[in-house]
C-alpha positions in Angstrom: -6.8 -40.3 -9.5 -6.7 -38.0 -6.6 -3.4 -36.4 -8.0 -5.2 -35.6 -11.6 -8.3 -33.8 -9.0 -6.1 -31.8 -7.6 -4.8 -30.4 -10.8 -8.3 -29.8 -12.1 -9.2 -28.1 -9.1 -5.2 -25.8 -9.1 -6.0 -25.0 -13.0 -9.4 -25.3 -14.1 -9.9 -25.1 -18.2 -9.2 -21.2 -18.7 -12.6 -20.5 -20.7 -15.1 -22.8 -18.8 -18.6 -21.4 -17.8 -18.2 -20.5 -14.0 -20.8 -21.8 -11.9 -22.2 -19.2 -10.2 -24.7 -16.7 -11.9 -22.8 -13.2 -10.1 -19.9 -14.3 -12.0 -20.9 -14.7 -15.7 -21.7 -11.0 -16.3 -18.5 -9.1 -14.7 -17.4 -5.6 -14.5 -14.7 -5.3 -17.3 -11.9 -3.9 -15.3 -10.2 -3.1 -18.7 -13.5 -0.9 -20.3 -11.6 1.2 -17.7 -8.8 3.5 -18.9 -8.1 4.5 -15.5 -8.1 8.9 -15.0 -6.1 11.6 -13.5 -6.1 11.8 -9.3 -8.0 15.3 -10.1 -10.6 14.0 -12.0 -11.8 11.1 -9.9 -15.4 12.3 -8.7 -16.1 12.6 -5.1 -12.6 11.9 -4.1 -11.8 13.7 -0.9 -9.2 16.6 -2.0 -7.0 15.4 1.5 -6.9 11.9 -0.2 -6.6 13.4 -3.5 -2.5 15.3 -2.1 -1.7 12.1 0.1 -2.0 10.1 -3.0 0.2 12.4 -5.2 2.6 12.7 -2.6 2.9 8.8 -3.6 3.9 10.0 -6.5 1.1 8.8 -8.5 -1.0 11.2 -10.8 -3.5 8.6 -12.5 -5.0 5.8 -11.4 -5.0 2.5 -13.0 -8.0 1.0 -14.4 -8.7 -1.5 -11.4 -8.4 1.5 -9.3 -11.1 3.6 -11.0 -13.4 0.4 -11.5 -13.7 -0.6 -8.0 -13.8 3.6 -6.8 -16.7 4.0 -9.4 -18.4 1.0 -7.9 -18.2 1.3 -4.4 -18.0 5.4 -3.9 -21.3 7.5 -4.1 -25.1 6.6 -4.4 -24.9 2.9 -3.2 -22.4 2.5 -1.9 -21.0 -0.9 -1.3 -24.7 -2.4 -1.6 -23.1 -5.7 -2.3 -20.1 -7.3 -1.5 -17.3 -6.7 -4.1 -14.7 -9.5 -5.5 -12.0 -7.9 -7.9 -10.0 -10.8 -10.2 -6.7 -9.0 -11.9 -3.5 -9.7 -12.5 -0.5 -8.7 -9.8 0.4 -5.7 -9.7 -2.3 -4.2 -11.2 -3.2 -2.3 -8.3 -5.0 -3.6 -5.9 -4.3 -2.3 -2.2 -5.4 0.8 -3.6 -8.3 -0.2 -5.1 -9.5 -1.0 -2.0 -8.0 0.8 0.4 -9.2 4.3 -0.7 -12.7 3.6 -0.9 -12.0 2.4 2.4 -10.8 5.4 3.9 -12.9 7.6 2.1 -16.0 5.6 3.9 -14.8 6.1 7.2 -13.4 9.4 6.9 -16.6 11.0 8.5 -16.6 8.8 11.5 -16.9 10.8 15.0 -16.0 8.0 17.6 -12.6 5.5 17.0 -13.8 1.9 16.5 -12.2 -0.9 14.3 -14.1 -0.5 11.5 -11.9 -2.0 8.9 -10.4 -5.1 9.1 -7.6 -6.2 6.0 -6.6 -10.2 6.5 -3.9 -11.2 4.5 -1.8 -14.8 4.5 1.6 -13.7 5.2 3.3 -10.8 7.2 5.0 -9.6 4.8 2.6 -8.9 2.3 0.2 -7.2 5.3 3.3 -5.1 6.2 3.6 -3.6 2.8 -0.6 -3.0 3.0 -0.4 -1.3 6.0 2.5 0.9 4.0 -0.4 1.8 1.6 -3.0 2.8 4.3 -0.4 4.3 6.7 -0.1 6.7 3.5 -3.3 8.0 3.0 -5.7 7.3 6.7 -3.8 9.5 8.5 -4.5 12.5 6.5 -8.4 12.1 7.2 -7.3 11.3 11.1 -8.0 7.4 10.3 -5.8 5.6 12.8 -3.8 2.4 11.4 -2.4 -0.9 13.0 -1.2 -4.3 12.6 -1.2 -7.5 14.1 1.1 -9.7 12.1 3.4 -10.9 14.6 6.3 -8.7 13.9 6.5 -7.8 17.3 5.6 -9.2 20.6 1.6 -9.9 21.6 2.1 -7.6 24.6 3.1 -5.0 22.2 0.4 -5.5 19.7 -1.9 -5.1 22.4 -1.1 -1.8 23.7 -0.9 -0.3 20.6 -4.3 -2.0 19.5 -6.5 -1.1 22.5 -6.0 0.8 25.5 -6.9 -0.1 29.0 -10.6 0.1 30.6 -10.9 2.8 32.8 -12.1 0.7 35.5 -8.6 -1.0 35.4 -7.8 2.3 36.4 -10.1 3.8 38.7 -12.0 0.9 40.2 -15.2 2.5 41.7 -16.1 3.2 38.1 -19.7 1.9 36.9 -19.0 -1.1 35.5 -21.9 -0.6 32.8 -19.9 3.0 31.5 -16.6 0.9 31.0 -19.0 -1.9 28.8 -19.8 0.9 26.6 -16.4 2.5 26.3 -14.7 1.3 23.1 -11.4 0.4 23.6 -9.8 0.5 20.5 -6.4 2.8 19.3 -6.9 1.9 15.4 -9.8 2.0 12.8 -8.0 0.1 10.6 -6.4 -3.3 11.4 -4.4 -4.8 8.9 -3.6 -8.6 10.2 -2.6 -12.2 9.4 -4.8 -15.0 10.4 -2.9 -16.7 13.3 -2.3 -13.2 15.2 -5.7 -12.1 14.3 -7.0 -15.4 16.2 -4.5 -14.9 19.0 -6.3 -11.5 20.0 -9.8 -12.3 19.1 -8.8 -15.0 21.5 -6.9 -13.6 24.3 -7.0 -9.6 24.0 -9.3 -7.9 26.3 -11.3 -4.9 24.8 -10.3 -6.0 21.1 -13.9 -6.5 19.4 -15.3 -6.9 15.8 -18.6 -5.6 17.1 -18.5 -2.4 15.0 -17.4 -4.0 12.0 -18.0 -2.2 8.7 -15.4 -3.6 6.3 -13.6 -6.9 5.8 -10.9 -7.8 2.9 -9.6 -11.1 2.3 -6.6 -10.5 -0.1 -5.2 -13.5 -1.9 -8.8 -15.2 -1.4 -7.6 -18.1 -3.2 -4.9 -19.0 -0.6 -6.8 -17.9 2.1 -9.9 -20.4 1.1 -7.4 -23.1 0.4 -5.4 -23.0 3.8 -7.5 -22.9 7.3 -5.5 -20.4 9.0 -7.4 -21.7 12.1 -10.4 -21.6 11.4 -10.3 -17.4 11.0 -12.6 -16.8 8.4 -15.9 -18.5 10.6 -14.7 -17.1 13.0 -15.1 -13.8 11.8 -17.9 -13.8 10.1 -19.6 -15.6 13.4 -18.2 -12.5 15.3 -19.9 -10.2 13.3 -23.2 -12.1 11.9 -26.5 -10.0 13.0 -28.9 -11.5 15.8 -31.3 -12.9 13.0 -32.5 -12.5 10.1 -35.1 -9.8 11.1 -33.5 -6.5 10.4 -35.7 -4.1 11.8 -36.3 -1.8 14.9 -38.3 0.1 16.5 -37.9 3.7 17.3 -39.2 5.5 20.4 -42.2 5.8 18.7 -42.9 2.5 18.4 -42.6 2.8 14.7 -40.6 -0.2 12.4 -37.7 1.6 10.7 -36.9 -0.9 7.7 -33.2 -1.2 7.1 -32.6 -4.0 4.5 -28.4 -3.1 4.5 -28.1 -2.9 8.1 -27.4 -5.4 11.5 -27.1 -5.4 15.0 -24.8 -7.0 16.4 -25.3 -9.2 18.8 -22.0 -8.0 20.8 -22.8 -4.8 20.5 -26.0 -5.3 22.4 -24.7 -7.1 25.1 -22.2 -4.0 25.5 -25.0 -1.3 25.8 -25.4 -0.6 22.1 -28.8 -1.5 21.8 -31.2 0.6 19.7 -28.5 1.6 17.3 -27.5 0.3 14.2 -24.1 -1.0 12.0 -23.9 -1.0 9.0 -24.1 -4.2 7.1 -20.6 -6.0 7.0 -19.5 -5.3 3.7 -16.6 -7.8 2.1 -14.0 -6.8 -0.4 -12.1 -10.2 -1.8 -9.4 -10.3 -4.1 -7.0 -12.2 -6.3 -4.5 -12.6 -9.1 -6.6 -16.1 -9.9 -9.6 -15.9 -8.3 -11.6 -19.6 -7.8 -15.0 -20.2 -9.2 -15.5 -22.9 -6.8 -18.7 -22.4 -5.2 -18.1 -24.5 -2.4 -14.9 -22.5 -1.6 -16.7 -19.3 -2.6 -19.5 -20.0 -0.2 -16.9 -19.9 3.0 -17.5 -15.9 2.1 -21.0 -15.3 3.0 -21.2 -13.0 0.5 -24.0 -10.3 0.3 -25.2 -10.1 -3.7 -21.7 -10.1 -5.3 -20.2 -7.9 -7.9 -17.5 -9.1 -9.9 -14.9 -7.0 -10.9 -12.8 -8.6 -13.8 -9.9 -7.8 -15.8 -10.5 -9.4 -19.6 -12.6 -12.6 -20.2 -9.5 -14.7 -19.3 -9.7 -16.3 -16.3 -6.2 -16.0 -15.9 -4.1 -13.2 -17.0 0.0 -12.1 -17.0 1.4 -8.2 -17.0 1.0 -6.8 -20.5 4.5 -5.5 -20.2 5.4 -9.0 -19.1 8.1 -10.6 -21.4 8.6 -14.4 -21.1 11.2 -16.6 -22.3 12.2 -20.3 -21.9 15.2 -21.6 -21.6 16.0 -25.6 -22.6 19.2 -27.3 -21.1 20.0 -30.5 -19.0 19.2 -30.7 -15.6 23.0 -31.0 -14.7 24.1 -27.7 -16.4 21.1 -26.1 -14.6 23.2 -23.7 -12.0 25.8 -23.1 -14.8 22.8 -22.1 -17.1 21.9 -19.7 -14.4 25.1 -18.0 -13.4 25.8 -16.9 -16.8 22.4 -15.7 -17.4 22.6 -13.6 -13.9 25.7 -12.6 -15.7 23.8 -11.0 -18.8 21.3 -9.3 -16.3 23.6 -8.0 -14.0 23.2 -4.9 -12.6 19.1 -5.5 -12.1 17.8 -6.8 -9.5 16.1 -10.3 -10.3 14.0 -13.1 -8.2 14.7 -16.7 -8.2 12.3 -19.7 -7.7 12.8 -23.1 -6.9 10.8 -25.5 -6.5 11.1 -26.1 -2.5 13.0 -24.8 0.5 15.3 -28.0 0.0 16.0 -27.1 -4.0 16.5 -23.1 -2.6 18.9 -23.8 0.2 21.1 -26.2 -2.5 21.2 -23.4 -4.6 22.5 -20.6 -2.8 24.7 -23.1 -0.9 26.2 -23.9 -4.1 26.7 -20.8 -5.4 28.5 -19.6 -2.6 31.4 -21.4 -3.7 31.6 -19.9 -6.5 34.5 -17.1 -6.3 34.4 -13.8 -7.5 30.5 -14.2 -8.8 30.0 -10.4 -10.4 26.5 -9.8 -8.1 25.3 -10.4 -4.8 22.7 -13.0 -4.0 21.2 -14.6 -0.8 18.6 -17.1 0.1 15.3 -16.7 1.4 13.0 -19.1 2.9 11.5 -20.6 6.1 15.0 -22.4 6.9 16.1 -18.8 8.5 15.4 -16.7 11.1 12.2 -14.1 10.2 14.5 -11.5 11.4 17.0 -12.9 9.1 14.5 -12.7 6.3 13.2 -9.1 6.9 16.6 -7.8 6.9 17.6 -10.1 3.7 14.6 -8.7 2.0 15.0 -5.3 3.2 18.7 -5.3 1.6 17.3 -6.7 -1.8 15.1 -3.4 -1.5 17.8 -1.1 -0.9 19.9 -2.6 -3.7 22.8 -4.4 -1.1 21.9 -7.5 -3.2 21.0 -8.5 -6.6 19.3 -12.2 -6.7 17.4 -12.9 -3.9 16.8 -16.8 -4.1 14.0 -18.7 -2.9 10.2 -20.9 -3.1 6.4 -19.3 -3.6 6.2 -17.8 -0.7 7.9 -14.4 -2.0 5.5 -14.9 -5.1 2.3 -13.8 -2.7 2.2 -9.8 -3.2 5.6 -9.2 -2.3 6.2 -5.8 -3.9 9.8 -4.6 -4.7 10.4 -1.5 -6.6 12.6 -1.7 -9.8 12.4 -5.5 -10.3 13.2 -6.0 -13.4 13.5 -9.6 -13.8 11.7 -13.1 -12.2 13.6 -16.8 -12.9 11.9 -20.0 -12.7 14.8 -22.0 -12.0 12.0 -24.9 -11.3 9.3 -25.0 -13.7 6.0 -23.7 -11.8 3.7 -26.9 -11.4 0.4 -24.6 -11.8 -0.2 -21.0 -14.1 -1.5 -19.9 -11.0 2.0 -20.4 -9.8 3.6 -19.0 -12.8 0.9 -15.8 -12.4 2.0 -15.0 -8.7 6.0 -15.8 -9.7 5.9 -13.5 -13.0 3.9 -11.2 -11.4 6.8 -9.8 -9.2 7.5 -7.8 -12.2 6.0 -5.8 -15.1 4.0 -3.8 -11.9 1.7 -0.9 -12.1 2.7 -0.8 -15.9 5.9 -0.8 -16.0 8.1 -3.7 -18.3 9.5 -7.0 -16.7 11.1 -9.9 -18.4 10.2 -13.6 -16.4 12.6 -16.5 -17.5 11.8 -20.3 -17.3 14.4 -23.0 -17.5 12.7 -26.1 -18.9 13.8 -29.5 -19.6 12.8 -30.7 -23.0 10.2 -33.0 -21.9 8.7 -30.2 -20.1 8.5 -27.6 -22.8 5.1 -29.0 -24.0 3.7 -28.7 -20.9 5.2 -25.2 -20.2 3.5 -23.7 -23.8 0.3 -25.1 -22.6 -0.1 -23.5 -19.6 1.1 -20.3 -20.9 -2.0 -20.2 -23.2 -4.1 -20.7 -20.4 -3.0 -17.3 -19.3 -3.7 -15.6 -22.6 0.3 -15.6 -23.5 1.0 -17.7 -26.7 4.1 -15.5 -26.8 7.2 -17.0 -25.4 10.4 -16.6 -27.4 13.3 -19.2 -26.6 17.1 -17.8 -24.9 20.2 -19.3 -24.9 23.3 -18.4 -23.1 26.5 -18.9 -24.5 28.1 -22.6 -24.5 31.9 -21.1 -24.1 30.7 -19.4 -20.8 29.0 -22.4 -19.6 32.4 -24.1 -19.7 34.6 -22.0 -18.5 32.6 -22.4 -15.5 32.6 -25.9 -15.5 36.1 -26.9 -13.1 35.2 -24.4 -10.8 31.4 -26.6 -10.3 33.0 -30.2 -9.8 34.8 -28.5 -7.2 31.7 -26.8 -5.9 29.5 -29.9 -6.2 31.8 -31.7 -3.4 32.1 -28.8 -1.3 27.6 -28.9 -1.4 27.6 -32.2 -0.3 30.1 -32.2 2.7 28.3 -28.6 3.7 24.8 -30.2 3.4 26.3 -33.7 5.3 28.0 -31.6 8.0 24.4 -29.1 8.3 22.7 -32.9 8.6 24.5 -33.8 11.3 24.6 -30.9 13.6 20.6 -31.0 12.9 20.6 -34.4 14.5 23.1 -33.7 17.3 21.3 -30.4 18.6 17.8 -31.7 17.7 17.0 -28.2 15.6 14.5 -27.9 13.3 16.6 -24.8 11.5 19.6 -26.1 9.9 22.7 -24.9 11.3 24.1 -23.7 7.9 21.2 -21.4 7.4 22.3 -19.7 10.4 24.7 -18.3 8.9 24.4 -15.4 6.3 23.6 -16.8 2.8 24.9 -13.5 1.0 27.9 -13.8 -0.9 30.8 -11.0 -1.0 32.6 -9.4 -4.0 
């Protein structure tokens, strides 16, 4: 029983009436044919080169939707949730309104705060911002844990000045902000560690919070962040007003004072209201999830009427054989796309580790391939994923956790070597390709009892379209004395990896020390 609840709650029917009110009437992303850079109104003509020095010359539809509702008369009035499919365009969406807003600020204050669930996917946001603040002398950091917390710190805020000269008025250095960055892009657990422990770092001058992937942020605690946050920067009550030095009540319905910034010597001048930019591939209608957001009369910004939707270059295919010719099935049909580079997903770090393992003993493979997961080193993984960038491997393999927003340029193909349990799983794992319009292929092997299933979920996503491949039998068996070989050599690898596990009492096993990259 409580299995068959979790599945409603992962999938959902695809064309039930959500709950909420805000959500039944939706901006249609796709009424949007998206426009030249030049023609966007109001776009700052500093913005307008650093994005063309991107290389990009029109924007996409979810880029012009959420600019035309967020930039000019208005201007985010309400909290703003954009639903589309990966690599649609997203971190732009958001990000240049972003910048645009706060590129007319006179005093350096974190004003924008981007929280995302993994480091790697904030890295590659902060790429996005680091290539367009700058140019309106917006100042951009990170706290994702790359480096050390003494690190973060001094290049977050800087030092008090009483710290430095200690007859200073103590109330001047209260009032000083402290802050190096107006933008903060940042993963829960280091976010926590300096709301926590970092002196000078303060939310108090909030103006902007993003929660990308919102549906894995809602569904994960991350420490309790998101109150956190939101307590941080909540107003003292629910009366908005002040008085000027006339005595006279100045109404301001969209504005708060903070209750931090008070205490600090702020008093008598107001913030603007916290506005909140969520987003997702699959975002959740679940109201009690939805009402973690505290958000301020929402707009939904939509991409068709499907709750789910795939790439429309996306191509998918499914492939039926026997769980026991599986890896054979694979390595010929890395074969056919060799010379691309291509994703592979398992099912689990376990099923991902076998893999590669196994693979490795195959000799003379014609492409380059390497694992990646949690069993390594995360400066094992950023230089494995940096090398898949640069082309140094072909197949990187590994579980879901490259499927969250990892972007890599000139993917063509994505393998579900597992079937995906969810189609929000098979969303975030296809999604890796067919990016900002360009085509992708996604292949699924499937066991025959599975293919039912499979079709079923694929119509949940709006795709009825998935044509059946086959690899060649004779190359299947030509590979077959080289696997029995192979098959012993994984199981006294994975026996000798247990035992050195138990002996040292590491949580990493040993053989994923090693480099999982084979050489040609």
């Amino acid at each position: 029983m409580v299995a068959m609840v979790r599945k409603e709650d992962e999938e959902g029917p695809a064309d039930r009436v959500p709950h909420l009110p805000w959500m039944r009437h939706p901006v249609d992303i796709d009424a949007f044919s998206g426009c030249l850079v030049a023609q966007l109104p109001r776009l700052d003509p500093r913005l307008a080169e650093a994005v063309q020095r991107m290389g990009i010359e029109s924007f996409f539809p979810v880029q012009e939707a959420a600019w035309m509702e967020t930039i000019g008369p208005g201007a985010f009035e309400r909290d703003v949730c954009i639903n589309s499919p990966t690599g649609s365009g997203k971190t732009l969406a958001y990000a240049l309104p972003i910048v645009q807003m706060l590129s007319t600020r006179k005093v350096r204050c974190l004003r924008a705060l981007v929280v995302l669930p993994t480091r790697d996917l904030a890295l590659q946001v902060k790429e996005v911002f680091d290539a367009v603040a700058p140019v309106v002398g917006l100042s951009v950091g990170s706290a994702v844990g790359q480096s050390s917390i003494a690190d973060e710190v001094s290049n977050l805020v800087r030092k008090p000045k009483q710290e430095l000269y200690p007859t200073i008025d103590e109330e001047y250095v209260k009032m000083e902000p402290l802050t190096k960055v107006d933008i903060l892009v940042a993963t829960p657990g280091r976010l926590m560690d300096h709301i926590n422990m970092t002196n000078g770092f303060s939310l108090e001058h909030l103006q902007y919070l993003v929660i990308d992937e919102t549906d894995r942020m809602l569904r994960e605690a991350y420490q309790s962040w998101l109150p956190t946050v939101i307590e941080l920067t909540h107003s003292i009550g629910q009366d908005h007003s002040w008085h000027d030095t006339d005595g006279k009540t100045l109404l301001h319905p969209l504005t708060t004072i903070r209750r931090s910034g008070v205490e600090r010597g702020f008093k008598g001048k107001c913030y603007p209201r916290l506005a909140k930019i969520v987003l997702s591939a699959t975002l959740t209608q679940d109201p009690s999830k939805l009402s973690q957001l505290e958000l301020h009369h929402p707009l939904l910004l939509n991409s068709g009427k499907k709750r789910y939707r795939i790439p429309t270059k996306l191509e998918s295919y499914k492939l039926i054989c026997k769980s026991n010719l599986k890896p054979l099935s694979l390595i010929v049909l890395l074969q056919e796309l060799q010379g691309h580079k291509c994703l592979v997903f398992t099912s689990s770090v376990e099923s991902s580790h076998r893999l590669s393992t196994l693979l490795g003993f195959f000799e003379d493979l014609p492409f380059k391939f390497s694992e990646y997961s949690r069993l390594q080193r995360e400066s094992t993984r950023r230089k494995t994923l940096e090398a898949f960038k640069e082309g140094e491997i072909d197949v990187l393999i590994g579980t879901d956790r490259m499927a969250r927003g990892i972007h890599i340029d000139g993917l063509r193909y994505v393998i579900n070597y597992d079937m995906p349990p969810y189609v929000k799983t098979y969303i975030h794992r296809a999604g890796r390709t067919a990016r900002a319009g360009e085509s992708g292929s996604c292949f699924t092997f499937l066991r025959k009892h599975e293919v039912k299933t499979f079709d079923k979920m694929l119509k949940k996503a709006d795709n009825a379209s998935c044509s059946l491949h086959s690899v060649p039998e004779e190359s299947i068996e030509t590979l077959r004395p080289v696997f029995s070989s192979a098959l012993k050599k994984l199981e006294e690898s994975l026996e000798s990896e247990a035992a050195k596990k138990s002996n040292s009492g590491d949580k990493i096993p040993s053989g994923s020390k090693r480099k999982r990259t084979n050489q040609k």
